[in-house]
N, C-alpha and C positions, 0 to 999 in steps of 0.2 A: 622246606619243600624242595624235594629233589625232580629234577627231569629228566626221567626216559626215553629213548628211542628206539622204534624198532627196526633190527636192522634183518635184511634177508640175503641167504645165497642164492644167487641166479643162475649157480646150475644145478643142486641138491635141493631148493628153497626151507633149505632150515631157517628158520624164524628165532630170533633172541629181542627180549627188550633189555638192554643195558645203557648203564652212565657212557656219554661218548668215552670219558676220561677211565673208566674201567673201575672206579672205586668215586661214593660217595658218602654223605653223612645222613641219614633219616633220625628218624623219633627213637627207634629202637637204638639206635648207636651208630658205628662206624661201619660200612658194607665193602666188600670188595666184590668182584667177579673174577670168577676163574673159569678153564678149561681144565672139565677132568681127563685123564690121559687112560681110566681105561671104559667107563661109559661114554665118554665122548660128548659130554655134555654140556653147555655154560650154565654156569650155576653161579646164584649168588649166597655169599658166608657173612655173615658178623663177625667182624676182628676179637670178639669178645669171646667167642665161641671157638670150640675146636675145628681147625681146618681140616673137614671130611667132605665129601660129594655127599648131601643129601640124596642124591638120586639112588646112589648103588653105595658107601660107603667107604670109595675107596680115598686114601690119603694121597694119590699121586693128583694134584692138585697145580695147574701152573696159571701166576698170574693172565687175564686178557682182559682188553679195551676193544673194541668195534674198530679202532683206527687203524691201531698196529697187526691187530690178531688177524686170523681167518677162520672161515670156518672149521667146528670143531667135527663134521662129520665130511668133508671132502676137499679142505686144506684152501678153498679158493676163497678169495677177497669178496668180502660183505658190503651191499649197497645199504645207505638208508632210506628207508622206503618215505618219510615225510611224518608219522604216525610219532607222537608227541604224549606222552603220559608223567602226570602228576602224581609223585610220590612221597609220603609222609613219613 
């Protein structure tokens, strides 16, 4: 059982739920998160799976964690909001 958090920007309020640590293990396999660099999106990959942006497809793919990263749509540092999800 993996847990999520959600984290928000408090001046764009883009919303993401990710592992604080930016990569965890579920049912399906190994999970990373990343920042795609031209949708602008966090997204989550299977290590098992081709590293693409489900969103838009592109390959320019960089690691991110809620801790270290920032937002992917206005570059400023993500609060977590308290919001707590179980994931299998």
């Amino acid at each position: 059982m993996a847990e999520y958090k959600e984290y928000k920007c408090e001046l764009c309020c883009y919303t993401v739920a990710a592992n604080p640590k930016g990569h965890d293990v579920v049912m399906m396999g190994e999970i990373y998160s990343y920042k795609c660099e031209d949708c602008h999106e966090i997204v989550n990959v299977l290590a098992s799976e081709k590293t693409v942006c489900p969103e838009c497809g592109s390959e320019k793919l960089v690691k991110w964690n809620p801790i270290k990263g920032r937002c992917p749509k206005c570059g400023k540092k993500m609060k977590e909001t308290g919001v707590i999800m179980m994931v299998d």
